[in-house]
C-alpha positions as CSV (number, residue, x, y, z in Angstrom):
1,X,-0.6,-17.7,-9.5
2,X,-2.3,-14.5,-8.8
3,X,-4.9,-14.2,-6.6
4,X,-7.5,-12.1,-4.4
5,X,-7.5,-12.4,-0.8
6,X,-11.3,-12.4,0.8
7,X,-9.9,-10.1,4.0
8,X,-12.0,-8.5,7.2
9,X,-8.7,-7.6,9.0
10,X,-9.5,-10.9,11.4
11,X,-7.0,-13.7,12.2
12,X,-8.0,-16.0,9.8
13,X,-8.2,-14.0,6.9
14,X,-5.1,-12.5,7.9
15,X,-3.0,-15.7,8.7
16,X,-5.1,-17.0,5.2
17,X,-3.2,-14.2,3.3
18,X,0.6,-15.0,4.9
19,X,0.3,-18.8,4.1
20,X,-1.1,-18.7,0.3
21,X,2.4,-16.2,-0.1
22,X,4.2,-19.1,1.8
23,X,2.6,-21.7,-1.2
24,X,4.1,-19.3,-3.7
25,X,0.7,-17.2,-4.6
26,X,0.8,-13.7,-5.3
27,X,-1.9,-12.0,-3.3
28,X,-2.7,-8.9,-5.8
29,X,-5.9,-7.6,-4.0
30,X,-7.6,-8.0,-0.4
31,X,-11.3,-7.7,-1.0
32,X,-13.7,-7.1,1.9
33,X,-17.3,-7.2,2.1
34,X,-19.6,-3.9,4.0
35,X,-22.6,-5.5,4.4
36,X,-25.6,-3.4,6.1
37,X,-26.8,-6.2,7.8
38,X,-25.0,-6.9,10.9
39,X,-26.1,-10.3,11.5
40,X,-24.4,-11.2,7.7
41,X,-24.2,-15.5,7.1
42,X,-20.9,-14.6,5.1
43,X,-18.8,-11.5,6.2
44,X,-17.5,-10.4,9.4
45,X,-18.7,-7.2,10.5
46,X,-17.0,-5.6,13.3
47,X,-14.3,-2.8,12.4
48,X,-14.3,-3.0,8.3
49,X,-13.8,0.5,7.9
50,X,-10.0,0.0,9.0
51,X,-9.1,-2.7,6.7
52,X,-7.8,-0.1,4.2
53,X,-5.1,0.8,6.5
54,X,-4.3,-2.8,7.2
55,X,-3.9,-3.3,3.4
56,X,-1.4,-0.7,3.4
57,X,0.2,-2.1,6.3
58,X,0.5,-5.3,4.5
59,X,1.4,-3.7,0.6
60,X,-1.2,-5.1,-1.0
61,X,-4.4,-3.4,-3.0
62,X,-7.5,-3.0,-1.4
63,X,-11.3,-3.5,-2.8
64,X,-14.2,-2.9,-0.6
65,X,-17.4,-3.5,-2.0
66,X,-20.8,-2.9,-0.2
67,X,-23.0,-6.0,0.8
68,X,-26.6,-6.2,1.3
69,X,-25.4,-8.6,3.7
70,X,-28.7,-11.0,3.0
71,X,-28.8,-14.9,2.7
72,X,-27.8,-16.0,-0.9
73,X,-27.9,-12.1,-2.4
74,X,-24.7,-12.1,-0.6
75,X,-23.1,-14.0,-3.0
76,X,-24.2,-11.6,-5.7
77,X,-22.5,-9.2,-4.0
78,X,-18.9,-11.1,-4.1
79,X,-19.4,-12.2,-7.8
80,X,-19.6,-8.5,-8.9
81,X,-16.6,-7.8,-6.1
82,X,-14.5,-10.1,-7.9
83,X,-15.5,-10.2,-11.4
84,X,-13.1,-7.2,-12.3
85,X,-9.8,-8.7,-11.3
86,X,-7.4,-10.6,-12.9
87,X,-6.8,-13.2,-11.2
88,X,-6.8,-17.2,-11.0
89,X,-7.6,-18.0,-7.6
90,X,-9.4,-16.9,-4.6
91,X,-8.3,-17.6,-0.6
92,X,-10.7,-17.6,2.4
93,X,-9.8,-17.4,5.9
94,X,-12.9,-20.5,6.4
95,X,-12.0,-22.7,9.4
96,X,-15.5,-24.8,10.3
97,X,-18.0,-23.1,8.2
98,X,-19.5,-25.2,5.1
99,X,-21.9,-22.5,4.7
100,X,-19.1,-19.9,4.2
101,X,-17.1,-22.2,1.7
102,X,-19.6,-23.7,-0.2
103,X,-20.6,-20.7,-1.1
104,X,-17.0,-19.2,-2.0
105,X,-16.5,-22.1,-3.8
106,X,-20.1,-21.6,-5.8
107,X,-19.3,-18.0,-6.5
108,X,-15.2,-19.2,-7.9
109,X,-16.9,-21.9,-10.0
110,X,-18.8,-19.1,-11.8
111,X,-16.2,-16.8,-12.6
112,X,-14.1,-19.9,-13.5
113,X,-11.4,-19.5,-11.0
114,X,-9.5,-21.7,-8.1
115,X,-10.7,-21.9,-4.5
116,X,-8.6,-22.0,-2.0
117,X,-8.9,-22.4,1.7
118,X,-5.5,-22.8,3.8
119,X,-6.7,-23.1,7.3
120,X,-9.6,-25.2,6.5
121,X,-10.8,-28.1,9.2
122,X,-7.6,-26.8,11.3
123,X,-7.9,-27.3,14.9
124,X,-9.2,-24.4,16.7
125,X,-6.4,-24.9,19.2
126,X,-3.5,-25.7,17.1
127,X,-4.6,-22.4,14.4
128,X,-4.4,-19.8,17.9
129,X,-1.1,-21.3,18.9
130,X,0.2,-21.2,15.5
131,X,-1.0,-17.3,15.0
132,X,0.7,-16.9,18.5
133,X,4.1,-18.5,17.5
134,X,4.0,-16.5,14.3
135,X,3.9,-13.5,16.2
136,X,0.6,-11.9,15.1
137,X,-0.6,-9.5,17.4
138,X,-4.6,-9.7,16.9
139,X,-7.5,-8.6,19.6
140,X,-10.6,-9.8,20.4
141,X,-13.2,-6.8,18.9
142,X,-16.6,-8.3,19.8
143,X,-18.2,-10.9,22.1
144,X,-21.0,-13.7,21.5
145,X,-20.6,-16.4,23.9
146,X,-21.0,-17.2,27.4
147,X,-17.7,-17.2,29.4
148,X,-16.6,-14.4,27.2
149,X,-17.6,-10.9,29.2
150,X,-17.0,-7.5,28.5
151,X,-13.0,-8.0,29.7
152,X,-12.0,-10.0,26.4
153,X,-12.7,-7.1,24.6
154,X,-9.5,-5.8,23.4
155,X,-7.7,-8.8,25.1
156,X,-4.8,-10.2,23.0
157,X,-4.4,-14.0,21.7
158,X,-1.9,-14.9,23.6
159,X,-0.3,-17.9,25.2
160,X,-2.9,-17.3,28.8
161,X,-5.8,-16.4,26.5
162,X,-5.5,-19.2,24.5
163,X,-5.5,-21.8,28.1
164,X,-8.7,-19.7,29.0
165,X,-10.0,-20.1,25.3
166,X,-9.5,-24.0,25.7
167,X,-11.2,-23.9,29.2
168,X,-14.1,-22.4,28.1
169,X,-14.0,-25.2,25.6
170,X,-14.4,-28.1,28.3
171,X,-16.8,-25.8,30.2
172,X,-18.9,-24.0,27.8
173,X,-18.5,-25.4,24.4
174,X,-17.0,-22.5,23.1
175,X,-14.7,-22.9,20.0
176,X,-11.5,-21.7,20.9
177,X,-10.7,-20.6,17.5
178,X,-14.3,-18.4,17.6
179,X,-15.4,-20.0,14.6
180,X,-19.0,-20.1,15.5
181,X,-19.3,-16.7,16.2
182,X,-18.3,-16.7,19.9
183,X,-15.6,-13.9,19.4
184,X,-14.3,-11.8,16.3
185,X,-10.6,-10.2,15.9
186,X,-8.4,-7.4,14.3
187,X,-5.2,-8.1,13.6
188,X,-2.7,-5.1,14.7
189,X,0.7,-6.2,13.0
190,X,2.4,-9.1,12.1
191,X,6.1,-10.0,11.3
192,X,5.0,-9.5,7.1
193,X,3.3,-6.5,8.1
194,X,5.4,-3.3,7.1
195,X,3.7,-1.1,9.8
196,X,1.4,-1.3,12.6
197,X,-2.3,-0.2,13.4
198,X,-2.2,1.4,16.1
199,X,-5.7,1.9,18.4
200,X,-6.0,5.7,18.9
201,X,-9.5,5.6,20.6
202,X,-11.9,2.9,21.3
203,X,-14.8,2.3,23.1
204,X,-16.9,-0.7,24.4
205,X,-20.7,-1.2,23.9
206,X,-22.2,-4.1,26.0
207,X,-25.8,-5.2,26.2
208,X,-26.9,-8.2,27.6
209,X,-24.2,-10.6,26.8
210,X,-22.4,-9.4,23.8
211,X,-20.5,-6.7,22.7
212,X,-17.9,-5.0,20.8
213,X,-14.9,-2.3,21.0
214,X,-15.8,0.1,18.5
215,X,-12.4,1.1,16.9
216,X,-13.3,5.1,16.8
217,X,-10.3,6.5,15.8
218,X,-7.0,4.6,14.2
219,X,-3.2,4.9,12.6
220,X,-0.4,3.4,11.0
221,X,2.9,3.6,12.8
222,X,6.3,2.7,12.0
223,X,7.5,-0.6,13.4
């Protein structure tokens, strides 16, 4: 079955993309959403520009369409991204959110096509330690929750991050797979991946308590 991949460059869209080729799908296109709102209900925001170079890192096509990134015109947004492409199927990276798959689900019964969600209602837990024993190499890019400070940025998922992710759990409520918004990721490589993005320059902006590692300057490299 062919299908399009809704991709930010994040974990779960990532890890979304490796397991519908695992069921058999072929992923023709990875479509991410710009939006010009920063606090979009839909799309992750932080870092889009360097999907393109992830696509090529993964062989697949790329689409990036522009969003208003406004409640419900969103959705218009992602019926005209999708409209043009053959396929039969879409797959979301969705963990927790019923606002995000409703609506992906609204937009695939208009154009007549499958939804498809492979990490859905996954434990937050069991989905970081299952992107760290498949060897994906992804770093947190921007901060929204307290526990998490200006020294997770750039941090990798890995096996001591995850124990601190499920402390901050018990302590602060946090959702150790970030699903409501206390952290977002960019994945650098990946065992499918047939290069790596490599961070050439970066820098942190902090206010308050949030923030994000701009990516400034980026590159694929050999593996």
């Amino acid at each position: 079955m062919r299908v399009a991949a809704l991709f930010s460059g994040g974990k779960d869209s990532t890890f979304a993309v490796h397991l519908a080729q695992q069921w058999g799908f072929e992923v023709t296109h990875l479509v991410t959403l710009l939006p010009r709102n920063p606090e979009s209900h839909m799309f992750h925001v932080p870092n889009l520009r360097w999907t393109p170079l992830l696509a090529e890192a993964m062989d697949i096509e790329h689409v990036m369409a522009k969003s208003s990134g406004e409640k419900e015109r969103e959705l218009s947004d992602l019926h005209r991204a999708l409209s043009g492409l053959r396929i039969r199927g879409v797959v979301s990276g969705a963990v927790a959110s019923e606002y995000q798959r409703t609506r992906v689900e609204r937009v695939c019964h208009e154009l007549r096509v499958h939804s498809y969600a492979p990490l859905w209602h996954k434990d937050g837990s069991r989905l970081v330690r299952e992107l760290i024993d498949a060897g994906v190499d992804a770093r947190v890019v921007a901060c929204a929750a307290e526990g998490l400070d200006a020294s997770w940025l750039g941090r990798r998922l890995d096996p001591q991050a995850l124990l601190d992710l499920e402390r901050l759990n018990r302590e602060k409520g946090v959702h150790v797979s970030g699903e409501g918004g206390e952290y977002e990721s960019i994945v650098l490589d990946a065992p499918w991946f047939q290069k790596r993005l490599e961070i050439v320059a970066s820098r942190p902006e902090w206010q308050r308590d949030s923030g994000t590692l701009v990516i400034q300057q980026a590159e694929l490299a050999a593996k």
